[in-house]
C-alpha positions in Angstrom: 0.0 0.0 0.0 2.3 2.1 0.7 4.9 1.9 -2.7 1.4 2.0 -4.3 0.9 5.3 -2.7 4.2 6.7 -3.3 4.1 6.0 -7.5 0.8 7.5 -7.1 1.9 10.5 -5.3 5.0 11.0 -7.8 2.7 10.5 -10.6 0.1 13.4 -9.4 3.2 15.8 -8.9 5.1 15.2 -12.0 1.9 15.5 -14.1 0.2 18.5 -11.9 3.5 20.7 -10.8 4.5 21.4 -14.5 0.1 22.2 -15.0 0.6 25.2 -12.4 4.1 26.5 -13.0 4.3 26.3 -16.9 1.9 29.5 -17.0 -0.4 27.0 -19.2 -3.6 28.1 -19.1 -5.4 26.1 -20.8 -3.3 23.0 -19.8 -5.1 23.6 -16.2 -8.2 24.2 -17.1 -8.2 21.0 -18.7 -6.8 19.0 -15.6 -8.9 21.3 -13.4 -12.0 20.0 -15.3 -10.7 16.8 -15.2 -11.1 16.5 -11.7 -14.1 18.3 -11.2 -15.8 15.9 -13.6 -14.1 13.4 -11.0 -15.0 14.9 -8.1 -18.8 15.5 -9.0 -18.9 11.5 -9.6 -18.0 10.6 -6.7 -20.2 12.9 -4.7 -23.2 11.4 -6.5 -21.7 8.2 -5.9 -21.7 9.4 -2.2 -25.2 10.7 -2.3 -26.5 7.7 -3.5 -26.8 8.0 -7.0 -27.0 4.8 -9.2 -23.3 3.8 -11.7 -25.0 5.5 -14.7 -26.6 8.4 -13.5 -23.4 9.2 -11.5 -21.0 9.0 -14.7 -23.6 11.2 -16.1 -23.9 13.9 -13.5 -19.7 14.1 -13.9 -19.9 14.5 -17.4 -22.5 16.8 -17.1 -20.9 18.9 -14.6 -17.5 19.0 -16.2 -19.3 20.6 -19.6 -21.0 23.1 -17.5 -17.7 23.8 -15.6 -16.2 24.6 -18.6 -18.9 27.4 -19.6 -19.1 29.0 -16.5 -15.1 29.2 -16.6 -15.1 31.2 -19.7 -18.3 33.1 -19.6 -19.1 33.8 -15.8 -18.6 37.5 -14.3 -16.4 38.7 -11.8 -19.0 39.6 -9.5 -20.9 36.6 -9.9 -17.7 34.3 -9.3 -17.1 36.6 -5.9 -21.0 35.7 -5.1 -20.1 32.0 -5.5 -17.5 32.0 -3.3 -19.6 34.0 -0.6 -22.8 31.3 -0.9 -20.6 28.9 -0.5 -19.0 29.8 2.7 -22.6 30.5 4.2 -23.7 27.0 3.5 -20.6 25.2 5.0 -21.7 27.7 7.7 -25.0 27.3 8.5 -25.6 23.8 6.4 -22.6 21.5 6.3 -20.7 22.1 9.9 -24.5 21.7 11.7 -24.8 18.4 10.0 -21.7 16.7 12.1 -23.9 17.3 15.1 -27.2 16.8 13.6 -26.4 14.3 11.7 -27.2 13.6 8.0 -30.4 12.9 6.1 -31.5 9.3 5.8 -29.3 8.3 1.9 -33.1 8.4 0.0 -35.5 10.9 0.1 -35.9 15.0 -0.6 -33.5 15.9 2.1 -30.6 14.0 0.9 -31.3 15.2 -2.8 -31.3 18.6 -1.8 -28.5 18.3 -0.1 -26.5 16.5 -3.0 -27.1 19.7 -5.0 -25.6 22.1 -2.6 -22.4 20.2 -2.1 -22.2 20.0 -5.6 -22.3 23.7 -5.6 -20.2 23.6 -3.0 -17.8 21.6 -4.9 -18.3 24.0 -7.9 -17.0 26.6 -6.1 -13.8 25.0 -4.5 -12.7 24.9 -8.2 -13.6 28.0 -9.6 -11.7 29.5 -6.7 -9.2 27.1 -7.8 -8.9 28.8 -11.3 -9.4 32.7 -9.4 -6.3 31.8 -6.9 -4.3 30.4 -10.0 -5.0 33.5 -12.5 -3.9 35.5 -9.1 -0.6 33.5 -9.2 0.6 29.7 -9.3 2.5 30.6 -5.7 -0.4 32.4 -4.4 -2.9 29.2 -5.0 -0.1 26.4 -3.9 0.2 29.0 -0.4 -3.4 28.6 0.5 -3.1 24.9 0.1 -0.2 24.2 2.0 -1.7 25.9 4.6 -4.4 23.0 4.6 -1.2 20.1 4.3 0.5 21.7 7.6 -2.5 21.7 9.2 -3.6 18.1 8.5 0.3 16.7 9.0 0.2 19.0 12.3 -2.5 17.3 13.1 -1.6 13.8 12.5 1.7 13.6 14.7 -0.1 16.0 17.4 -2.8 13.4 17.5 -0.5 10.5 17.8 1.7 12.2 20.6 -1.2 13.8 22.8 -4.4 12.7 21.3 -6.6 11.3 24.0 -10.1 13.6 23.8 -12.1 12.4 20.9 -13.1 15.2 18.5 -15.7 13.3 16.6 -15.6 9.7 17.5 -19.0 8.5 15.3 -17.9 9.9 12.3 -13.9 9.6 12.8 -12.9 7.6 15.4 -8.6 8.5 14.5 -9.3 12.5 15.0 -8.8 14.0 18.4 -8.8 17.8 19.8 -5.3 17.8 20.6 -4.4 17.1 16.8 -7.2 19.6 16.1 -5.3 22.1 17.9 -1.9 20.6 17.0 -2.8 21.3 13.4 -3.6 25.1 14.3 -0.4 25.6 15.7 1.6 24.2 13.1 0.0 26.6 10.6 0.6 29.3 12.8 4.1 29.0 13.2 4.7 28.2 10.2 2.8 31.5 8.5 4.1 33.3 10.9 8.2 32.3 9.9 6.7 32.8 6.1 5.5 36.5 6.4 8.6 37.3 8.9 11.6 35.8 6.1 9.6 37.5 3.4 10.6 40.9 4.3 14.4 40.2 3.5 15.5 36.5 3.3 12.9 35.4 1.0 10.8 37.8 -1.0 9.6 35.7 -3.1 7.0 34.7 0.0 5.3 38.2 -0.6 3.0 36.6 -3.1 1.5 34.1 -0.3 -1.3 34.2 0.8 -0.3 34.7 4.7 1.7 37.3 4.0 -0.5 39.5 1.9 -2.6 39.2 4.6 -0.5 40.6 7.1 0.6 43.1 4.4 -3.4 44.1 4.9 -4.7 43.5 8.0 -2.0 43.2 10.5 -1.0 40.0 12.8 -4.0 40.2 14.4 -6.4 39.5 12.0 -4.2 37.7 9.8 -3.9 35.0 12.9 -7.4 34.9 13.7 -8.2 34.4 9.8 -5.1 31.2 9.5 -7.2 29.1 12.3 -10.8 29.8 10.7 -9.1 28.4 7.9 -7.6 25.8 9.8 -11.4 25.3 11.0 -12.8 25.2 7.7 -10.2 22.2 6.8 -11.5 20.2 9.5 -15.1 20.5 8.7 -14.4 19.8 5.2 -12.4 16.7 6.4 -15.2 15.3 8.8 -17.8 16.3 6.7 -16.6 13.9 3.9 -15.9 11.2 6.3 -19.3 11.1 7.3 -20.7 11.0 4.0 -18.4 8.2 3.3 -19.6 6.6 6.8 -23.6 6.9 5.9 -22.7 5.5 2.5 -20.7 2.7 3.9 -17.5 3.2 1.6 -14.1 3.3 2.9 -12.9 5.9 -0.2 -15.0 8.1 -2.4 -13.4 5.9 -5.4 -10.3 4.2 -6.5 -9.2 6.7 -9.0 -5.7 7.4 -7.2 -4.5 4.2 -6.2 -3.4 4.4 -3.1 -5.0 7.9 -1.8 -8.6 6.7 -2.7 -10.3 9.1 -5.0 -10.5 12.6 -5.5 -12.8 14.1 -3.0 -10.5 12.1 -0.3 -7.6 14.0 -1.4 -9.7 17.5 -1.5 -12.2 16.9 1.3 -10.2 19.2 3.5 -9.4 22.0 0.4 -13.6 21.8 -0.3 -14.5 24.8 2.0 -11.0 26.2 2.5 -10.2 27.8 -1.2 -13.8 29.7 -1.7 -13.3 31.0 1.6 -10.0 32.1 0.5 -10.5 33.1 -2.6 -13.5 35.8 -1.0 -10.7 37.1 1.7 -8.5 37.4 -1.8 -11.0 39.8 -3.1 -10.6 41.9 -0.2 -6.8 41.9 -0.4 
């Protein structure tokens, strides 16, 4: 499993790193529709959807994806990425306490077609954070990898208080807060070595938001972030727990499928993407 997950891994980055950096456009639009063809197959997969119908709904989605890419306003993309954040606000975060709605029925349906907006908007804001630059994108997720490594060895040194043991049982508050740190720190050494050591960290995400709103705000707005991630990480896990799947598909051998590898960036990258528009 693991030399499965390696090839895999090298696989993704020599295929994916050249897609950002080359200053391809169209190149990544294409492996950006790609996966949200991908991604919007597994989610029906996830909301119950039968093999055909499922295949058609990614299909579907990537051709509309591909429209809304080159003919949907500013403003409207902005709106997106603010209708999104509200419903992992008041929607998706409320469910890992309430629960989920039974896998048949209106509920469920109408909740397949906001996460599939949802999902929507994770890549547009891909394509915004990318036009922004290729750095600026690749800062916002590794904010969401620290976190989610932090997380991992601060769970496996201190974790004892479960922080959501029906939905998954591995995660604990102490990695939760392990993760947050981690990010901080870490942030915090990128903003402070891009003043002279490294300027090419000015076009980071952390940093243009100290360059904005001071450490302050810039702090508080790193572990909503770092919030978001963890919502977006349980969230899918308890999709994947009502459905009774261990991965979302077997696409990327190894990792599972797409939305396992982007659970986490799901609610993270509109949210940035709308703090972007205030920068």
């Amino acid at each position: 499993m693991l030399k499965t997950r390696i090839i895999t891994a090298v696989i993704l980055l020599a295929v994916l790193l050249p897609v950002l950096f080359f200053n391809y456009f169209p190149a990544f639009a294409f492996v950006v529709t790609l996966f949200v063809g991908a991604a919007i197959w597994e989610g029906a997969r996830l909301f119950g959807l039968g093999a055909t119908a499922a295949r058609v709904a990614g299909v579907l989605a990537a051709v509309l994806f591909v429209v809304l890419m080159y003919s949907a306003k500013p403003g409207a993309v902005t709106a997106l990425y603010g209708v999104a954040a509200l419903l992992w606000l008041i929607r998706y975060a409320p469910s890992l306490g309430l629960g989920l709605p039974p896998l048949k029925g209106a509920a469920n349906w109408s909740m397949a077609i906001t996460f599939s907006f949802a999902i929507f908007a994770c890549f547009f804001a891909i394509v915004g954070l990318y036009l922004q630059s290729p750095l600026y994108l690749l800062s916002v997720m590794v904010l969401v990898w620290i976190a989610d490594i932090g997380a991992y060895f601060s769970g496996k040194a201190f974790g004892k208080r479960k922080l959501a043991p029906t939905i998954s049982p591995g995660k604990s508050w102490e990695g939760a807060i392990g993760g947050g740190v981690a990010v901080l720190v870490i942030a915090s050494l990128s903003i402070l070595l891009a003043h002279d050591t490294a300027p090419w960290l000015q076009d980071t995400f952390a940093y243009k938001l100290q360059a904005r709103f001071g450490w302050a705000l810039t702090l508080l707005a790193l572990l909503v972030v770092v919030a978001a991630s963890v919502i977006g990480d349980l969230f899918e896990s308890q999709l994947k727990r009502r459905a009774a799947i261990k991965d979302s598909s077997n696409l990327l051998p190894g990792h599972g499928g797409v939305l396992d590898r982007i659970d986490a960036l799901i609610p993270v990258l509109p949210l940035a993407a709308l703090i972007g528009a205030w920068l």
